[in-house]
DSSP file (Angstrom, degrees, kcal/mol; ACC not computed):
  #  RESIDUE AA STRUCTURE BP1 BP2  ACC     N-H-->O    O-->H-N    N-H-->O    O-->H-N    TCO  KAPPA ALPHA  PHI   PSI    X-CA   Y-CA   Z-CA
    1    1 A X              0   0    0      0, 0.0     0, 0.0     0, 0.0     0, 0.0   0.000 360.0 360.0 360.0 112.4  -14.4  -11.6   -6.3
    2    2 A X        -     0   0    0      1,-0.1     2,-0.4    73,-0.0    73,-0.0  -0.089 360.0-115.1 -35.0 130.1  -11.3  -11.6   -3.7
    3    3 A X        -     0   0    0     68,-0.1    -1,-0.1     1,-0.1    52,-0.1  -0.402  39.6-110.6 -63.7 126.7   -8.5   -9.4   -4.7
    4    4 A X        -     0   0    0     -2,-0.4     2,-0.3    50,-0.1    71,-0.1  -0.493  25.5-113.2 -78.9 145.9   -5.1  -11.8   -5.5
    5    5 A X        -     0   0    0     70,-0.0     2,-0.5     1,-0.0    50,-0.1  -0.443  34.9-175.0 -52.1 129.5   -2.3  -11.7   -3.3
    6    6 A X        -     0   0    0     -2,-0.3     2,-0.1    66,-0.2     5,-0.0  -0.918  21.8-129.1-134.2 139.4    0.3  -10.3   -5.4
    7    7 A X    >>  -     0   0    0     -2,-0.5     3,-2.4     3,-0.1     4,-1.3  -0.273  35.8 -83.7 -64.3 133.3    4.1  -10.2   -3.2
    8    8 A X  H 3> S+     0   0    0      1,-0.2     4,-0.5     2,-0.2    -1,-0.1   0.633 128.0  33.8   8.8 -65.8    6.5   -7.4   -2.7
    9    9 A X  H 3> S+     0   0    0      1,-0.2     4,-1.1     2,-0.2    -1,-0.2   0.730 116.7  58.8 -73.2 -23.4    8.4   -7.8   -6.3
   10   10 A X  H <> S+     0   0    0     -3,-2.4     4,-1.7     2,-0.2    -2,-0.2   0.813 102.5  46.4 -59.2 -48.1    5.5   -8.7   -7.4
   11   11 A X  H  < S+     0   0    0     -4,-1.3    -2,-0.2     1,-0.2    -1,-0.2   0.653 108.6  58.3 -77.5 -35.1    3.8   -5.4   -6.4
   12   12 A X  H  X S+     0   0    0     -4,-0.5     4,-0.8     2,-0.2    -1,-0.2   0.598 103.5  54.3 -97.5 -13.0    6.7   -3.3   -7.9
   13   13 A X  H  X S+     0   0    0     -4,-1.1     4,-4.4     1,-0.1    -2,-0.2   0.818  98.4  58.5 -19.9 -64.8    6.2   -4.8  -11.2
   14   14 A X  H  X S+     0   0    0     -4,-1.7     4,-0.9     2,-0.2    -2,-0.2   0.452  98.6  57.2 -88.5   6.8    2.9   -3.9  -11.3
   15   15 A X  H  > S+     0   0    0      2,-0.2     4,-2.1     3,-0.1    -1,-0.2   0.827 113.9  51.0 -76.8 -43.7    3.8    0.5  -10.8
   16   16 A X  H  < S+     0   0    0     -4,-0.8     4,-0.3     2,-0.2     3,-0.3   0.986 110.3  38.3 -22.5 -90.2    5.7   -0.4  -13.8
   17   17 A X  H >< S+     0   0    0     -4,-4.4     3,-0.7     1,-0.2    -1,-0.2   0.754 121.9  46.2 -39.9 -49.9    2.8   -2.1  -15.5
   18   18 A X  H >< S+     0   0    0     -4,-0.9     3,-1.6     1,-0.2    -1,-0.2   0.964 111.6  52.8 -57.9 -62.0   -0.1    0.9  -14.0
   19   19 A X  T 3< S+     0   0    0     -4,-2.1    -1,-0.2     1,-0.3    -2,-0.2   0.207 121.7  26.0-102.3   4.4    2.1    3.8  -14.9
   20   20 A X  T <  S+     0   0    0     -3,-0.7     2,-0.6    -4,-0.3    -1,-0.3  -0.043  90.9 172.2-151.4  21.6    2.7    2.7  -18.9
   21   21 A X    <   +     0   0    0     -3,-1.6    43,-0.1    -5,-0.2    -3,-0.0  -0.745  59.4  46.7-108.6 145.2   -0.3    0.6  -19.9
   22   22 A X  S    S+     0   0    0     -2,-0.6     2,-0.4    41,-0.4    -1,-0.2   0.052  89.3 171.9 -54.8 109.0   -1.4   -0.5  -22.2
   23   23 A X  E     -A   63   0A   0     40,-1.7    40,-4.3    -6,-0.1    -2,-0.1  -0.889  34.6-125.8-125.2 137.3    2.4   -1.7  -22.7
   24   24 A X  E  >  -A   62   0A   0     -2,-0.4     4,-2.0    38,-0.2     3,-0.4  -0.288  30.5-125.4 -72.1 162.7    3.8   -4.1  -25.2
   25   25 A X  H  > S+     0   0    0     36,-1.2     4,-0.9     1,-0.2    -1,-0.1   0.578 107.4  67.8-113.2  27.2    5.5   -6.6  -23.3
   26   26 A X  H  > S+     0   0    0     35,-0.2     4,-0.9     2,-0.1    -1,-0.2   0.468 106.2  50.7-103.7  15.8    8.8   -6.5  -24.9
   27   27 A X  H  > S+     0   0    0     -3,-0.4     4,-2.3     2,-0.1     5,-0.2   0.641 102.9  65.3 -61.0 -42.4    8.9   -2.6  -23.0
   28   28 A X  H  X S+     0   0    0     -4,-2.0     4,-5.2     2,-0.2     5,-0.2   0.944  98.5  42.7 -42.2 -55.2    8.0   -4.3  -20.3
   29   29 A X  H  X S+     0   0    0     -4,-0.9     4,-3.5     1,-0.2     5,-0.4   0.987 118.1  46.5 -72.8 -56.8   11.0   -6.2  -20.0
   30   30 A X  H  X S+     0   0    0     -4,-0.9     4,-1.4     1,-0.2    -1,-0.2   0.899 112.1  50.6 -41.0 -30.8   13.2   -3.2  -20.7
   31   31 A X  H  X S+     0   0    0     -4,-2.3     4,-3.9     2,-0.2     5,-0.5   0.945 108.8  53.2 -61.4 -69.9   11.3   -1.4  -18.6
   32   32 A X  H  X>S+     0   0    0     -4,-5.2     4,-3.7    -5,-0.2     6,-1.1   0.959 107.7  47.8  -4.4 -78.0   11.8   -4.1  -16.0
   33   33 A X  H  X5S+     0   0    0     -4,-3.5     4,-0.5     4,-0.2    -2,-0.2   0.750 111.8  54.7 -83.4 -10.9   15.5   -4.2  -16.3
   34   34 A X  H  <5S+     0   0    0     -4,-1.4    -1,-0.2    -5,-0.4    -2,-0.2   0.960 118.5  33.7  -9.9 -82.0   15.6   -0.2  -16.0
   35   35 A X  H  <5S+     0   0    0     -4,-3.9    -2,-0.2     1,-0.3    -3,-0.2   0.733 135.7   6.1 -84.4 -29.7   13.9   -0.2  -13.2
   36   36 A X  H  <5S-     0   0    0     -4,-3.7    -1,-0.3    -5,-0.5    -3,-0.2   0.115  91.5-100.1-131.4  19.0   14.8   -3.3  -11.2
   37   37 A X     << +     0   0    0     -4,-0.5    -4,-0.2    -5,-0.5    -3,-0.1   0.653  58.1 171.3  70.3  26.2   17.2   -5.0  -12.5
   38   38 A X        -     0   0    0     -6,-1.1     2,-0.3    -7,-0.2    -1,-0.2  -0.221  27.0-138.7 -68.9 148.7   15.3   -7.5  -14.0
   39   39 A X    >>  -     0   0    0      1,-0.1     3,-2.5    -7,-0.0     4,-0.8  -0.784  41.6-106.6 -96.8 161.9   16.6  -10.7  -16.8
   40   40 A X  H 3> S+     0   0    0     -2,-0.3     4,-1.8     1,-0.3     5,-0.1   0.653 122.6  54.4 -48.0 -36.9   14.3  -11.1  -19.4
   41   41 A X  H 34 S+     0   0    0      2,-0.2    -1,-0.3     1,-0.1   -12,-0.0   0.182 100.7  62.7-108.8  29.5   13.1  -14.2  -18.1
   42   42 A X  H <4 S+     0   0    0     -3,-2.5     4,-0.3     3,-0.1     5,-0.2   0.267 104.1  46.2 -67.7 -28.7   12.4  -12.5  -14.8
   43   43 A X  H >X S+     0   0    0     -4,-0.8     3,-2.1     1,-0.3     4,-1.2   0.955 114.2  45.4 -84.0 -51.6    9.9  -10.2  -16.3
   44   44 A X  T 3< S+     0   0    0     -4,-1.8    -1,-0.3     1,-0.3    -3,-0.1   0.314 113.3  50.5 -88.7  24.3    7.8  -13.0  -18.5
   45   45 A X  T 3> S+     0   0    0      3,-0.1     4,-1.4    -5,-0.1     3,-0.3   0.376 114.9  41.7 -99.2 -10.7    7.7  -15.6  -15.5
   46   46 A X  H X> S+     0   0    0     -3,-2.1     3,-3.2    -4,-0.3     4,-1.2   0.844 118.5  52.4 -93.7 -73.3    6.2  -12.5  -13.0
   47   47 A X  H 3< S+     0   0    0     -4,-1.2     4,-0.3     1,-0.3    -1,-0.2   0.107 112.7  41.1 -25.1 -29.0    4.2  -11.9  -16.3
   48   48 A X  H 3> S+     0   0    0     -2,-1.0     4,-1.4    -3,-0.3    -1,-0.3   0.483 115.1  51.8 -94.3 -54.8    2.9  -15.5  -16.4
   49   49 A X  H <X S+     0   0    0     -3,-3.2     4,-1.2    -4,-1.4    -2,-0.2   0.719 110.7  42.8 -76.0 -30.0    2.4  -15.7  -12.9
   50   50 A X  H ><>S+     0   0    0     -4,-1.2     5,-0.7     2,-0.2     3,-0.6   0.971 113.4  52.5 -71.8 -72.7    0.3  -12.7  -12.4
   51   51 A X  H >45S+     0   0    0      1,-0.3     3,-2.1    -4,-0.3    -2,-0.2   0.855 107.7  57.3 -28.8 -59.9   -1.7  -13.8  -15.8
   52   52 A X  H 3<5S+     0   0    0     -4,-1.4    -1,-0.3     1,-0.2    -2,-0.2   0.938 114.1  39.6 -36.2 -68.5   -2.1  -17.5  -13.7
   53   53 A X  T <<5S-     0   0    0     -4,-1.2    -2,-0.2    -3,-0.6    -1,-0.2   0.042 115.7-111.3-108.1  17.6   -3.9  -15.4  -10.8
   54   54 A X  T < 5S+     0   0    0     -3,-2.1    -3,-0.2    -4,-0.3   -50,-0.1   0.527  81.8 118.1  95.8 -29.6   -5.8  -13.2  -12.5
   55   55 A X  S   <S+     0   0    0     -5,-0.7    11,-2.6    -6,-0.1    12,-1.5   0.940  82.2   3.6 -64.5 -51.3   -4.3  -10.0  -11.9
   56   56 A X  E     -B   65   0A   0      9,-0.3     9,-0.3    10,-0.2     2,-0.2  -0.774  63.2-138.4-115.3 179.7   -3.2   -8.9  -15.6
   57   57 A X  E     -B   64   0A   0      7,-2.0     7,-0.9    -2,-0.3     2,-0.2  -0.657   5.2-153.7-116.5-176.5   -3.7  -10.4  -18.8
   58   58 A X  E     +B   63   0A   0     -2,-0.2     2,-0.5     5,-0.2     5,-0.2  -0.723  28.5 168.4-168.4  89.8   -0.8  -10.5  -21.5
   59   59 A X        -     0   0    0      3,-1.3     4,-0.0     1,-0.2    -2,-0.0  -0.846  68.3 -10.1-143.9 153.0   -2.5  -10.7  -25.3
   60   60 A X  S    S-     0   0    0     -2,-0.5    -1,-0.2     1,-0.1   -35,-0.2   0.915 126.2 -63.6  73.8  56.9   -1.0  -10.3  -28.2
   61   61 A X  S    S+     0   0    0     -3,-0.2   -36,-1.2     1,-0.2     2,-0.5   0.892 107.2 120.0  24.5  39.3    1.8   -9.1  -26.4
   62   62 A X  E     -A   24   0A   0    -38,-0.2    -3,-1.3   -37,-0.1     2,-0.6  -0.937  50.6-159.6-113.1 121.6    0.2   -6.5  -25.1
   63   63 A X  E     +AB  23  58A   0    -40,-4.3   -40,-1.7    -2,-0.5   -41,-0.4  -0.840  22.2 164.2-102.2 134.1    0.3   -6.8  -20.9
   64   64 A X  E     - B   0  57A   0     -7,-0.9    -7,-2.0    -2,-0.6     2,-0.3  -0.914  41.4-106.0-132.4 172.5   -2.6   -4.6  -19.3
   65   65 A X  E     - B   0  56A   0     -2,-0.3    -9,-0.3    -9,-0.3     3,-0.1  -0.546  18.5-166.0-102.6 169.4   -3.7   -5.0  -15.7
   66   66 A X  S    S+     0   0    0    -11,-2.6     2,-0.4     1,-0.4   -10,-0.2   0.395  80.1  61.1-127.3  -3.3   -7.2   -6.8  -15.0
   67   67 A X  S    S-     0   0    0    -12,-1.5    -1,-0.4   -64,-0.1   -64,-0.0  -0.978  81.5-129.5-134.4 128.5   -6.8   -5.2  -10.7
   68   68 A X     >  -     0   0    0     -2,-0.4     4,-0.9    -3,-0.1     5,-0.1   0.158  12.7-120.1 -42.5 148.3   -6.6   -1.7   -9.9
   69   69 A X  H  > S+     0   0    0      1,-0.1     4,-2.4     2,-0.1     5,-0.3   0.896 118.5  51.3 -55.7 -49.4   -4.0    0.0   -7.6
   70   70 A X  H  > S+     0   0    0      2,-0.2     4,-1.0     1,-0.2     5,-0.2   0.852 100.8  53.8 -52.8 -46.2   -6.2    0.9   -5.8
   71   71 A X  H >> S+     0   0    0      1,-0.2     4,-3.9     2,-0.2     3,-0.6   0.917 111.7  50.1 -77.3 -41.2   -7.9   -2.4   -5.3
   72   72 A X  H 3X S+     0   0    0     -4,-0.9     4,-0.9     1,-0.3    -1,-0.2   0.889 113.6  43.6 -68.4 -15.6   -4.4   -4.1   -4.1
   73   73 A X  H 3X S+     0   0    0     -4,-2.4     4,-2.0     2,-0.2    -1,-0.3   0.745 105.2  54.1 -62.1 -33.6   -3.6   -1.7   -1.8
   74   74 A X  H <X S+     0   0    0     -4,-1.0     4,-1.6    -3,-0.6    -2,-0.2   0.798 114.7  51.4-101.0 -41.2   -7.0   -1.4   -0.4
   75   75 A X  H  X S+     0   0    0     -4,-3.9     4,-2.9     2,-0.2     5,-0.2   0.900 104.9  55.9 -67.7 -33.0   -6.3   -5.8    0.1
   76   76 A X  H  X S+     0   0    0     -4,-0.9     4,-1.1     1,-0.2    -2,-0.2   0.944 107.6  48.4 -67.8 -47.0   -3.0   -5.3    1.7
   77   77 A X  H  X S+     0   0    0     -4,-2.0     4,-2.8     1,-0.2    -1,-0.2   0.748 108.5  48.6 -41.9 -54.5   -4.5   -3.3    4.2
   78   78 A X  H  X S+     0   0    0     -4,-1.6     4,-2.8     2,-0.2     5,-0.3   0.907 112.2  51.1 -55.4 -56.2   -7.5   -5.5    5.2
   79   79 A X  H  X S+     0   0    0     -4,-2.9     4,-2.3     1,-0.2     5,-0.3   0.901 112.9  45.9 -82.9  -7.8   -5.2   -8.4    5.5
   80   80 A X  H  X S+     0   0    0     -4,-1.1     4,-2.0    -5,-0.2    -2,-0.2   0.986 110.6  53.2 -50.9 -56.9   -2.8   -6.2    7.9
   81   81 A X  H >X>S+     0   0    0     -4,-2.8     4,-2.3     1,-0.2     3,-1.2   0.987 117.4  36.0 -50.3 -73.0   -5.7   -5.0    9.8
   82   82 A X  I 3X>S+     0   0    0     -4,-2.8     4,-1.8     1,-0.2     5,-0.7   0.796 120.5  46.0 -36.6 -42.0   -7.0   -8.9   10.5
   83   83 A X  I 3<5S+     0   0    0     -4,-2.3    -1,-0.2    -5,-0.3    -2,-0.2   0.651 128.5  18.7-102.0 -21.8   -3.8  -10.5   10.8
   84   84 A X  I <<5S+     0   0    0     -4,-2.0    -1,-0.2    -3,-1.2    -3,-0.2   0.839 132.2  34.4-106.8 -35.1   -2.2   -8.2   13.0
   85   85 A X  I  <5S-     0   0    0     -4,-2.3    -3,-0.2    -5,-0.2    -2,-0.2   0.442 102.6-113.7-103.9  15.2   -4.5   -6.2   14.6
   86   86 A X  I  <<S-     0   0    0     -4,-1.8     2,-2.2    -5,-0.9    -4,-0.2   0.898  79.4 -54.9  80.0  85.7   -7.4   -8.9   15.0
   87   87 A X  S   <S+     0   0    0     -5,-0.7     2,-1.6     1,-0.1    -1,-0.2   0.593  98.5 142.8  10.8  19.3   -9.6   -6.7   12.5
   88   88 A X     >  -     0   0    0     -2,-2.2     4,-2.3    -7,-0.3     3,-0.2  -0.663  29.0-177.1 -98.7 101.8   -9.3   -3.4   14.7
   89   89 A X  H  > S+     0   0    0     -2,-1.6     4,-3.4     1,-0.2     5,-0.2   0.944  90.1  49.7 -49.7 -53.6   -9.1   -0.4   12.1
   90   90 A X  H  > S+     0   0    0      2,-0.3     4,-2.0     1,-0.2    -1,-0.2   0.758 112.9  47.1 -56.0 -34.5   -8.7    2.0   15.6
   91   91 A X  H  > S+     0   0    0     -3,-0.2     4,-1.0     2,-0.2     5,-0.2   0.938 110.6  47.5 -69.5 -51.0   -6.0   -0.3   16.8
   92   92 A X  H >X>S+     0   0    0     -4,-2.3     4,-1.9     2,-0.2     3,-1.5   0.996 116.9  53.6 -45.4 -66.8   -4.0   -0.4   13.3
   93   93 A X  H 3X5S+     0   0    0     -4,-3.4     4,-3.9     1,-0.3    -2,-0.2   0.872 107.0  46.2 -64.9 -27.9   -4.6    3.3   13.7
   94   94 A X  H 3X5S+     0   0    0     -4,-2.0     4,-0.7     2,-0.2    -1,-0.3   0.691 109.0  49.6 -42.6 -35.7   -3.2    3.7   16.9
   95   95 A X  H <X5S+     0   0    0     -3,-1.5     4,-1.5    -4,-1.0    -1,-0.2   0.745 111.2  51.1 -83.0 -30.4   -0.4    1.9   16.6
   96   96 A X  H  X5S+     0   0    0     -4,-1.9     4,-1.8    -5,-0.2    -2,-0.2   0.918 116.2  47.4 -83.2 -41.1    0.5    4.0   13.0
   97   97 A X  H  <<S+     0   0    0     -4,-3.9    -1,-0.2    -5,-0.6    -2,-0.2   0.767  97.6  65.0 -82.1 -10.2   -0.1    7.2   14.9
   98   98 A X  H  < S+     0   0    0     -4,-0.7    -1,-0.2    -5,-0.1    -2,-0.2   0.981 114.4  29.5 -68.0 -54.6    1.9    6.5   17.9
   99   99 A X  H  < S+     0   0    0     -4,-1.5     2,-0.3     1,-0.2    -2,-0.2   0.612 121.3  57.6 -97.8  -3.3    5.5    6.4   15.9
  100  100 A X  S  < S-     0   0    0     -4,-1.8     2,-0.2     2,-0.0    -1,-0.2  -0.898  73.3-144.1-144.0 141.3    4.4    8.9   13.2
  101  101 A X        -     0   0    0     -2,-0.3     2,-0.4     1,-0.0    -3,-0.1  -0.488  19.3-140.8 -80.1 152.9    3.1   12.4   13.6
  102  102 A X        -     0   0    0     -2,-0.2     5,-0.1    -5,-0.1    -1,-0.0  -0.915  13.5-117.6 -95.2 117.5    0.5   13.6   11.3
  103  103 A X    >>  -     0   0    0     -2,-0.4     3,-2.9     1,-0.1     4,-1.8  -0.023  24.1-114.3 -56.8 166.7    0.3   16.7    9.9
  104  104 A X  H 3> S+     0   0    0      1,-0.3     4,-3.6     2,-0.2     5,-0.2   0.883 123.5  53.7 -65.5 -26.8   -2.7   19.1   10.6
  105  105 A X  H 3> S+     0   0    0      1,-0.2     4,-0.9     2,-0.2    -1,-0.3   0.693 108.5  42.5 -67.5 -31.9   -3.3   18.5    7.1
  106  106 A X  H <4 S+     0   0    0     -3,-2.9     4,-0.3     2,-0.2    -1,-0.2   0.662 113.1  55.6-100.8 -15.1   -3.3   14.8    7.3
  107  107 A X  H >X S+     0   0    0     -4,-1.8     3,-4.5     2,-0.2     4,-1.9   0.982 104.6  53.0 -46.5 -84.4   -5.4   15.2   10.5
  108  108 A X  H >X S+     0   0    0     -4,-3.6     3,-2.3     1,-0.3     4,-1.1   0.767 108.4  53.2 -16.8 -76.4   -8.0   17.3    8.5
  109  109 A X  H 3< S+     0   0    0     -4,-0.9    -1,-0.3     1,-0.3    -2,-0.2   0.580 107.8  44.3 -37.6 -30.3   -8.3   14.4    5.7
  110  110 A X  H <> S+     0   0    0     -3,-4.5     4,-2.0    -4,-0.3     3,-0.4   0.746 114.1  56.7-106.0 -11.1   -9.0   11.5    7.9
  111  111 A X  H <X S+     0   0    0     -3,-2.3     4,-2.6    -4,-1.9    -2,-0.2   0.921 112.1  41.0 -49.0 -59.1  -11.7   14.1    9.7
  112  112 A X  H  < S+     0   0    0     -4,-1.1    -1,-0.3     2,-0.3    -2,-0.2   0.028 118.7  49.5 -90.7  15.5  -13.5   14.8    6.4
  113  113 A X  H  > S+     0   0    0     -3,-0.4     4,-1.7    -5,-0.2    -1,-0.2   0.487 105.0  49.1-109.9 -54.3  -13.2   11.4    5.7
  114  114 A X  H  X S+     0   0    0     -4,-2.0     4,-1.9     2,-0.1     3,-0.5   0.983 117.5  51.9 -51.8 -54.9  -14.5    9.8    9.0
  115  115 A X  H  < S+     0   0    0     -4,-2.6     4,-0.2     1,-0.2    -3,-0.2   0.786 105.0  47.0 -59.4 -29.6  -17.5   12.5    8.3
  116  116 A X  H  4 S+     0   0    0      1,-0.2     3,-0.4     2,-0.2    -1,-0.2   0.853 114.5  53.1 -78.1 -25.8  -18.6   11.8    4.8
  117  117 A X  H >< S+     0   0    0     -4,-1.7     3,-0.7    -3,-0.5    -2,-0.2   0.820 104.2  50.0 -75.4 -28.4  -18.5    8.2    5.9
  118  118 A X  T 3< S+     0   0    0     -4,-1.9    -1,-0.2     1,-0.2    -2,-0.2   0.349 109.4  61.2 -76.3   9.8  -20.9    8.6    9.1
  119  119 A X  T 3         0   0    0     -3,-0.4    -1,-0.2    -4,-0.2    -2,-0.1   0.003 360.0 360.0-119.4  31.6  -23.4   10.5    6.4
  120  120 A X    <         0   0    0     -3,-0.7    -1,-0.2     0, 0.0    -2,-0.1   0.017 360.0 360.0 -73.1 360.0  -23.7    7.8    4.5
């Protein structure tokens, strides 16, 4: 199953949603209007719309999420790579490492990470 798009506002909703769920969803909207300045009928149309596409569910007024962090991040990426750098992960990395430096530390990590993946 494709991962759904879910949009910028969309996206900051849904730290909200990760970082307190299982969450009733009139916390949600406080939570919401906390955090982002949300009206109440900001938070249950993104609530609605998300619910539409699959991402959370919302029952009994309880909203939990039905897609990972992980997995939407892991989507945004993929469609970055294609769409800007014509599906070249080394070019996307190129590009990220020319205008920021990495620490040795962040060096290391994508080392031990490139190795456990060529020993598969």
């Amino acid at each position: 199953m494709d991962t759904p798009k879910v949009f910028e506002s969309e996206y900051r909703f849904c730290l909200i949603l990760w970082e307190h769920e299982p969450v009733k969803s009139t916390e949600l909207v406080k939570l919401c209007q906390e955090e982002l300045g949300w009206k109440k009928a900001t938070t249950y149309t993104v609530i609605k719309r998300l619910s539409e596409r699959g991402v959370i569910k919302s029952e009994d007024a309880v909203v939990t999420s039905l897609v990972s962090k992980e997995d939407i991040q892991a989507a945004e990426i993929d469609e970055l790579v294609e769409k800007t750098f014509e599906g070249s992960l080394p070019a996307f990395i190129a590009a990220f490492t020319k205008h920021k430096k990495l620490s040795a530390e962040e060096v290391s990590e994508l080392r031990r990470f490139i190795d456990s993946y060529e020993e598969e």
